[in-house]
C-alpha positions in Angstrom: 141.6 44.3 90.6 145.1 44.5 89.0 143.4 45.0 85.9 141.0 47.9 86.8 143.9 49.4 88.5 145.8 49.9 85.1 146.1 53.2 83.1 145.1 52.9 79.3 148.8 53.0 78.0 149.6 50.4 80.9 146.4 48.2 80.3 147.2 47.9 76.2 150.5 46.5 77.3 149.1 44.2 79.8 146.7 43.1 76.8 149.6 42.9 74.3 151.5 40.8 77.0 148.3 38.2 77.5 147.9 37.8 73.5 151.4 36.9 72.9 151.3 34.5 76.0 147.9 33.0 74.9 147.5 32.0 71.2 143.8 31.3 72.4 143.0 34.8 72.2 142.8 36.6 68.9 142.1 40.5 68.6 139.7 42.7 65.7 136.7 41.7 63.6 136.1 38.0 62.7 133.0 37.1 62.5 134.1 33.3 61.4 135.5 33.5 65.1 133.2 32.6 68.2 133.3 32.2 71.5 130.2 31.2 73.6 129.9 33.3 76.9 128.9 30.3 78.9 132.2 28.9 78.9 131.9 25.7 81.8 133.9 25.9 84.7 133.1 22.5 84.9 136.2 20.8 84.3 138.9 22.0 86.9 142.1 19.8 87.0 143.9 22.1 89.3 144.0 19.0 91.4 145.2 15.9 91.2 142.4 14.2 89.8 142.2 13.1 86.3 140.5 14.1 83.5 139.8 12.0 80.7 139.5 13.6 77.3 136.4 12.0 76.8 135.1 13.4 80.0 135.2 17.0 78.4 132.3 18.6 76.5 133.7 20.2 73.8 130.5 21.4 73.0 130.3 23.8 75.6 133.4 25.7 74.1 131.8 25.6 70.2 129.2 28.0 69.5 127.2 28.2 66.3 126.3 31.8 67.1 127.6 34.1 64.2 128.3 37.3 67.4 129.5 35.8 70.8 127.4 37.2 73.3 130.6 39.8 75.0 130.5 41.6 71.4 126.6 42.3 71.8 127.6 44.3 75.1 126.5 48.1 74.3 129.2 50.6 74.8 129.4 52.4 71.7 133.0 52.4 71.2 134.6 52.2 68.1 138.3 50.9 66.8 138.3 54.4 65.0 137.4 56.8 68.0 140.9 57.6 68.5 144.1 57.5 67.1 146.2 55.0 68.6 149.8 55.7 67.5 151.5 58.8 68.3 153.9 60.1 65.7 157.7 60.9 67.5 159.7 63.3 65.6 163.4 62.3 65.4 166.1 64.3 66.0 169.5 64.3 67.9 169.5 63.8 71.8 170.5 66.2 74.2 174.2 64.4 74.9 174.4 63.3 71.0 174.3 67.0 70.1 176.9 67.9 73.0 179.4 65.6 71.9 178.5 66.4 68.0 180.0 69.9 69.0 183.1 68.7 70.1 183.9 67.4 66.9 184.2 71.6 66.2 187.7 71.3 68.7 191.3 70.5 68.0 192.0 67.7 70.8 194.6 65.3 71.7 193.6 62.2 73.3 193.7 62.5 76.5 191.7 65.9 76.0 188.6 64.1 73.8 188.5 61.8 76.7 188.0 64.1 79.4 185.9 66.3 77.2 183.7 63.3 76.4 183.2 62.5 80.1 182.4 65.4 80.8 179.4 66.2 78.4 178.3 62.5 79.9 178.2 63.6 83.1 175.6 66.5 82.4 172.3 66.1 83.4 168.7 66.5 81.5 168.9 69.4 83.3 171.9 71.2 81.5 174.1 70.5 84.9 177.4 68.7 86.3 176.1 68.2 89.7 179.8 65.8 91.1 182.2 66.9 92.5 185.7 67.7 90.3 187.7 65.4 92.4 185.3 62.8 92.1 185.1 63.4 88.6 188.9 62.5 88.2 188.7 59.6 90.2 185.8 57.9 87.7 188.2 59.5 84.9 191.1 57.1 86.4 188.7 54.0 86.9 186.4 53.7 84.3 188.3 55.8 81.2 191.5 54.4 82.4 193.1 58.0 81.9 194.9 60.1 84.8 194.3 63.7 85.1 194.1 66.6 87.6 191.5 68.9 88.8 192.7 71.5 87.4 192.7 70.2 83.7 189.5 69.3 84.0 188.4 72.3 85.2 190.4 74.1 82.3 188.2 71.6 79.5 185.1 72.4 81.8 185.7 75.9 81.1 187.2 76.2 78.0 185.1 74.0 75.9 182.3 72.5 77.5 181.2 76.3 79.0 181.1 77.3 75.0 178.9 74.3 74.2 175.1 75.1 72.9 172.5 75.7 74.9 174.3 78.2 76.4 174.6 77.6 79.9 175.3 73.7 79.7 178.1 71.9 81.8 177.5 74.5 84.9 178.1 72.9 88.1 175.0 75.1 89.7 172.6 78.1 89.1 174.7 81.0 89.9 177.5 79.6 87.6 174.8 79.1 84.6 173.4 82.0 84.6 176.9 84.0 84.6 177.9 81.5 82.0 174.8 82.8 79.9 175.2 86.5 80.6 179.4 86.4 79.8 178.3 84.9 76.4 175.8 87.8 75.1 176.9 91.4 74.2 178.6 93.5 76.8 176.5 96.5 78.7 176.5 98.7 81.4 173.3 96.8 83.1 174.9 93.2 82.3 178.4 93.5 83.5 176.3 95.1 86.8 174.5 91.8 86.8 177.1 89.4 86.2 178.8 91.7 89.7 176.1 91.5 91.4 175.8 87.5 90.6 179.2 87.1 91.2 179.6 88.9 94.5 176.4 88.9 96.0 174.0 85.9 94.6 172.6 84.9 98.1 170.8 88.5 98.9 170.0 87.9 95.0 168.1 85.1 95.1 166.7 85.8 98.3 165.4 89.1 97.3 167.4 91.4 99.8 167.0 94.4 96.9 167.6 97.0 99.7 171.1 95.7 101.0 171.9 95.0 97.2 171.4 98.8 96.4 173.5 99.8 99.0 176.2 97.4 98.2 176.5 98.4 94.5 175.3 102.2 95.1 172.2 101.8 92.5 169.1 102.8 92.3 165.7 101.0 92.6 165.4 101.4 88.5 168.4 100.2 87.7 168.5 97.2 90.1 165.0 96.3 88.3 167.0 96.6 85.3 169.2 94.5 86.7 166.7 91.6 87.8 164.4 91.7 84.6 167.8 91.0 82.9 168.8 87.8 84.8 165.2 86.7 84.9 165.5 86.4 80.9 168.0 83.5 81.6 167.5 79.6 81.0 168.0 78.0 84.8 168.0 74.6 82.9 169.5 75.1 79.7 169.5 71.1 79.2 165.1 71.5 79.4 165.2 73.9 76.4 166.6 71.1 73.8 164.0 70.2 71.6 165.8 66.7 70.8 166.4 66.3 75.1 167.2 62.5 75.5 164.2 61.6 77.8 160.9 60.1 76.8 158.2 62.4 76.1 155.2 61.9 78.3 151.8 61.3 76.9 148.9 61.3 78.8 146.0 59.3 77.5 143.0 59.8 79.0 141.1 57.0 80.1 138.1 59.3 80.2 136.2 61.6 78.0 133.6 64.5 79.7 131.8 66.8 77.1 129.1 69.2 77.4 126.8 68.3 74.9 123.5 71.0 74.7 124.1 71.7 78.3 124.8 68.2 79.5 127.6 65.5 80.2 128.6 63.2 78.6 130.6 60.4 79.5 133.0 58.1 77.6 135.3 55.3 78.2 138.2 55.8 75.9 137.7 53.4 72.9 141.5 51.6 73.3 139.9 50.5 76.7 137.7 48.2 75.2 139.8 45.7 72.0 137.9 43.2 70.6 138.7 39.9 71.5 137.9 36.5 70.2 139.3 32.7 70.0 141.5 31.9 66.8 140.3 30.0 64.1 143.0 27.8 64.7 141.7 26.7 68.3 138.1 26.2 66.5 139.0 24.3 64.2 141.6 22.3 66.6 138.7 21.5 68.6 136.2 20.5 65.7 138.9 18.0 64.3 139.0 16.0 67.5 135.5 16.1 68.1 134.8 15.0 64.4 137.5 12.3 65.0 136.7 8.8 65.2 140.3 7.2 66.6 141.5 9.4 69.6 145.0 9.4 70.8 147.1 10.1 72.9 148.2 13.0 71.4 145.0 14.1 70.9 143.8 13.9 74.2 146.8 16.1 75.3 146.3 18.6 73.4 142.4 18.6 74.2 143.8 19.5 77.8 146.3 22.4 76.4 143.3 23.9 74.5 141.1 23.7 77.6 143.3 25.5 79.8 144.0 28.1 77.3 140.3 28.4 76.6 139.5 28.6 80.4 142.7 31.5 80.8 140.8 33.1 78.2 137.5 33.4 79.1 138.4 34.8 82.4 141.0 37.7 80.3 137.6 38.6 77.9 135.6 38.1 81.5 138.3 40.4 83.4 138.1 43.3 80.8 134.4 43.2 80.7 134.5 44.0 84.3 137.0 46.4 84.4 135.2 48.5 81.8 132.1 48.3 83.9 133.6 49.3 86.8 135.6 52.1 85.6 132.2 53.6 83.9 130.3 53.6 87.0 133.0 54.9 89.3 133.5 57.6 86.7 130.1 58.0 86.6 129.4 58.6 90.3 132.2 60.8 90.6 131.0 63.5 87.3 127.2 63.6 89.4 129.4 63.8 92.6 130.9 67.0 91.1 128.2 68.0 88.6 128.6 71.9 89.2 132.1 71.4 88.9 132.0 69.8 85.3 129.5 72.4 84.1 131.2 75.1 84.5 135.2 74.2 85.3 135.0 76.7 88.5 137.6 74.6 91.3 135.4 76.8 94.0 132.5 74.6 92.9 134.3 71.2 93.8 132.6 69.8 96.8 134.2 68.0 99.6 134.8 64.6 98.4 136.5 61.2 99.9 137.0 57.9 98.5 134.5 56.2 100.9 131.4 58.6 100.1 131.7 57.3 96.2 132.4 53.8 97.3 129.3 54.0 99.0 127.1 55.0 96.3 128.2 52.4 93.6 128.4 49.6 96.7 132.1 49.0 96.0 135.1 48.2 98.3 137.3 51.9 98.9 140.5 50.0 97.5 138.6 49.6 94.4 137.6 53.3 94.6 141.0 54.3 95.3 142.6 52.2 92.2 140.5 53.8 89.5 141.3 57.4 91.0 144.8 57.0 91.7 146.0 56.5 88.3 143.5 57.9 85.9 142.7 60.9 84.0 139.7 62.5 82.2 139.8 64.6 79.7 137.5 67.5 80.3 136.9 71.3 78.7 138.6 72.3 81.0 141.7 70.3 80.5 142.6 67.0 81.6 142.6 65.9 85.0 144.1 63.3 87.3 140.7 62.0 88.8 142.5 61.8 92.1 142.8 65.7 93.0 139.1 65.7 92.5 138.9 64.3 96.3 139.3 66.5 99.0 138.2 66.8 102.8 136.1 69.4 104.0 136.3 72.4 106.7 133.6 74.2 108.0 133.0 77.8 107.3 132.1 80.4 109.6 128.1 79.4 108.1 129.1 75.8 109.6 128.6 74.6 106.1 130.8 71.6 104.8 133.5 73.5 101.7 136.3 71.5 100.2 140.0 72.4 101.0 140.7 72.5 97.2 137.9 75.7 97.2 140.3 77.2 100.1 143.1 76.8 97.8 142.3 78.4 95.5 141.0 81.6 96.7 144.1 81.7 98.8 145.9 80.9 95.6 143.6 84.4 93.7 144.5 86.2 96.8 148.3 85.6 96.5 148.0 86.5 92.9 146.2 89.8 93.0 148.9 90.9 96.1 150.8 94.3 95.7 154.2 92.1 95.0 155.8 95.3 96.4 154.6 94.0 99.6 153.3 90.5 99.6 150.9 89.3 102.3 152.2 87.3 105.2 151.1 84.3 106.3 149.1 85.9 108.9 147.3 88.5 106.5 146.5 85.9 104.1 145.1 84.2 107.0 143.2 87.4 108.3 141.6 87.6 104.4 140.7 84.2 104.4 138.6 84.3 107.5 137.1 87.8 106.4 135.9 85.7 103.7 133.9 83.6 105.4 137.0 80.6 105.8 138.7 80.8 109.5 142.3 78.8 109.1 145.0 79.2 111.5 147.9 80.6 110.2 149.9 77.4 110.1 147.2 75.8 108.0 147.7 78.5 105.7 151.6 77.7 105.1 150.4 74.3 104.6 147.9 75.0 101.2 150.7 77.8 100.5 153.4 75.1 100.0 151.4 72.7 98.8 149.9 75.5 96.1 154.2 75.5 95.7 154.0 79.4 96.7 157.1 80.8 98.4 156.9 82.4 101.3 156.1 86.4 101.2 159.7 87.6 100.9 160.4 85.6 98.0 157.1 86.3 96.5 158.7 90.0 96.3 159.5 92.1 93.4 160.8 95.9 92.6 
C-alpha cells in the first residue's frame, strides 16, 4: 500500500533506497542473472526457533531458467520510452545575484553588513516581509553589529531599492510597485499613478474608480490610463528571475492517455516498471556452499544473511509487480469512467464521480482508490492532470438528472468570463443564469464554486 501510494519521482527513490540497502537486488538486463518466482516461504526464523543451514533448500532459490518468470510479465514498457534525466540549466540564484550587485557599492563595514542582511532577508517573492525593528534586533544578535532603524531604512532605500529586478527589497505591494514606476521615465500619466498609489492605494486596489476620479479630478480615460499603467508592473519581482533560488518542479506523469484512430490508450509510465534481478554475486554465493563438501560455521551464517536478503527481495520484485497492476486497473476504470471526457477534453463532459463507485468496479478497498488518485497524474491531450480533480459529487438538475459539480464550475466559470466587466454579475445574477440553464444553486453555493474557481467577488472583477 505504501508503495502504490508513491508518485514516479517518489517511487524511483524508494527503489534507489531498497537497492542500496539490499545488495540482493540488482537492476537492468542480465540474462546470466535469475531469480525463480516461486521463491519458498518456507523457512521463517522470525521466531525463535532454529534453523539449521542444512534444513534450507537452496534449490528453491536457484533457477536454471535463462528469463525469471516476473520478466515474462507483458507490459510493453521499455528502458527507452522516456528520458529519465532532466537537464537543469545553471545560473546564479536569486540572492547570489542580489548580493553580486552590491559588489557595484562603495561600503564601509558596518554598511556591507546591513546591506548583506538585508538582501537575505528577501523572499522568493522579491519581499522584506519583518518588521525594521525586528530587523535590527537579529542585526544585533546574530551579525553582532548595532544599528538603528533609520540606517537601515536609509540602506533599504538607497541601495537595496536600486537592486535588479526592479522592485526587490519592498516591504509590500503598494511600495513595489511605486518603487517600479519611480525607476522608469517620468510622464504625465505615471507621476498620476505613482499619486494616486501613494495617496489613495486602498480605493485602488479595491476598484473604487468613481471616488478616485473625483479625488484627482480625471477623467474615466485617463484613470484607465492610469490602471493599464500599474497593471504592467511585476507584483513579485523576485518570481521573474530566471536563476530564482528554488527547485524547479517537474511533474512526471505516472500515466500516459492518447487517442490513437479514435481510441484510448493507456500506458504506465515506463520508469514505473525497472527491471530487477538477484546479483551474480548472491548466485554464485549460494552455488559455492551448495557445491561445498565441509560446511562451516561461517558458511552456515551467511546462508541465513543470503536468505533473508533473498526473502526481502522477492517481496520488493513481488511489491512492484502489484503496484503496477493496481495502478493500471485503477487508471483503467477511471479513463471508461470518464470516456467522453477523454475523447474530447470538454470538463462539461466529466460525470459525477466518487472514490467508492471506482473502488467498486475493480473490487478494491476505497483507501487504495484514494492513494492512486491522490498523488498521481496523467498525461493527456489535453494536458496533464492530477487524477484526483477527476472526482466530483453530483447535483441534480431541474431534469432530476445526476451532473458533476466540476460541469457547474465551469459554466459558472464561461459565464464570469463572457460578463460586461463594466458591470460584473453578482452573486445572485450568476445564480439566476445558472438556474436558467437548467442548474438551480442557491446563491451561497455559488460563492462557494466562485472562490474555489479563485474568482473575486463582482466588484473586484471590475474594470473601466
Amino acid at each position: 500500500m505504501k508503495l502504490i501510494q508513491l508518485p514516479t519521482q517518489a517511487f524511483e527513490e524508494r527503489l534507489k533506497q531498497e537497492i542500496e540497502e539490499n545488495p540482493a537486488l540488482d537492476t537492468g538486463k542480465d540474462e546470466s542473472d535469475s531469480f525463480d518466482e516461486d521463491l519458498s516461504n518456507e523457512y521463517d526464523d522470525t521466531g525463535n526457533e532454529k534453523i539449521e543451514a542444512e534444513d534450507i533448500n537452496i534449490d528453491e532459490y536457484l533457477s536454471d531458467d535463462e528469463i525469471p518468470n516476473y520478466k515474462t510479465q507483458a507490459n510493453n514498457y521499455s528502458s527507452d520510452d522516456e528520458e529519465k534525466s532532466v537537464p537543469y540549466a545553471a545560473g546564479t540564484s536569486f540572492h547570489q545575484s542580489l548580493k553580486n550587485q552590491l559588489n557595484t557599492y562603495s561600503f564601509d563595514e558596518e554598511e556591507k553588513a546591513i546591506a548583506e542582511f538585508l538582501v537575505g532577508s528577501i523572499d522568493d517573492s522579491g519581499y522584506i516581509r519583518r518588521d525594521i525593528l525586528d530587523l535590527v534586533d537579529d542585526l544585533a544578535f546574530t551579525a553582532n553589529v548595532f544599528t538603528t532603524e533609520e540606517k537601515v531604512i536609509s540602506i533599504l532605500k538607497r541601495v537595496i531599492h536600486t537592486l535588479d529586478p526592479i522592485g526587490v527589497g519592498a516591504r509590500d505591494l503598494k511600495e513595489c510597485l511605486i518603487i517600479q514606476l519611480k525607476r522608469k521615465e517620468t510622464t504625465k500619466i505615471r507621476t498620476l499613478a505613482i499619486n494616486v498609489l501613494e495617496s489613495a492605494f486602498d480605493h485602488f486596489v479595491k476598484k473604487h474608480y468613481k471616488k478616485l476620479q473625483e479625488k484627482f479630478h480625471i477623467s474615466e480615460d485617463e484613470l484607465k490610463e492610469v490602471n493599464n499603467e500599474i497593471s504592467k508592473l511585476n507584483p513579485k519581482p523576485g518570481s521573474s528571475y530566471a536563476g530564482n533560488n528554488k527547485i524547479a518542479e517537474q511533474i512526471v506523469p505516472d500515466f500516459s492517455i492518447k487517442l490513437v484512430d479514435g481510441e484510448l490508450d493507456l500506458t504506465l509510465n515506463a520508469r514505473n516498471a525497472p527491471e530487477l534481478h538477484i546479483s551474480r554475486e548472491y548466485n554464485n554465493m549460494l552455488k559455492g556452499y551448495q557445491e561445498s563438501t565441509v560446511k562451516s560455521k561461517s558458511q552456515k551464517d551467511a546462508v541465513f544473511f543470503i536468505k533473508q536478503k533473498l526473502d526481502a527481495a522477492k517481496w520488493f520484485i513481488d511489491a512492484i509487480k502489484q503496484r503496477q497492476q493496481t495502478l493500471l486497473v485503477t487508471m483503467n476504470t477511471i479513463m471508461h469512467y470518464q470516456y467522453d471526457y477523454f475523447l474530447t477534453g470538454d470538463e462539461r463532459k466529466l460525470k459525477p464521480m466518487i472514490l467508492k463507485d471506482i473502488a467498486d468496479k475493480i473490487n478494491m478497498d476505497v483507501s487504495t482508490v484514494s492513494r492512486v488518485a491522490n498523488s498521481k497524474y496523467v498525461s493527456t491531450p489535453y494536458g496533464t492532470k492530477l487524477i484526483k480533480e477527476f472526482f466530483s459529487e453530483s447535483m441534480k438538475n431541474e431534469k432530476g438528472e445526476d451532473v458533476s459539480t466540476k460541469e457547474i464550475k465551469k459554466i459558472l466559470e464561461n459565464v464570469v468570463a463572457e460578463e460586461n466587466k463594466k458591470k460584473p454579475l453578482t452573486d445572485e445574477k450568476l445564480a439566476t443564469i445558472l438556474k436558467e440553464k437548467g442548474y438551480p444553486i442557491a446563491r451561497r453555493t455559488v460563492a462557494k464554486y466562485r472562490e474555489q474557481l479563485d474568482l473575486p467577488v463582482a466588484r473586484l472583477r471590475k474594470e473601466i
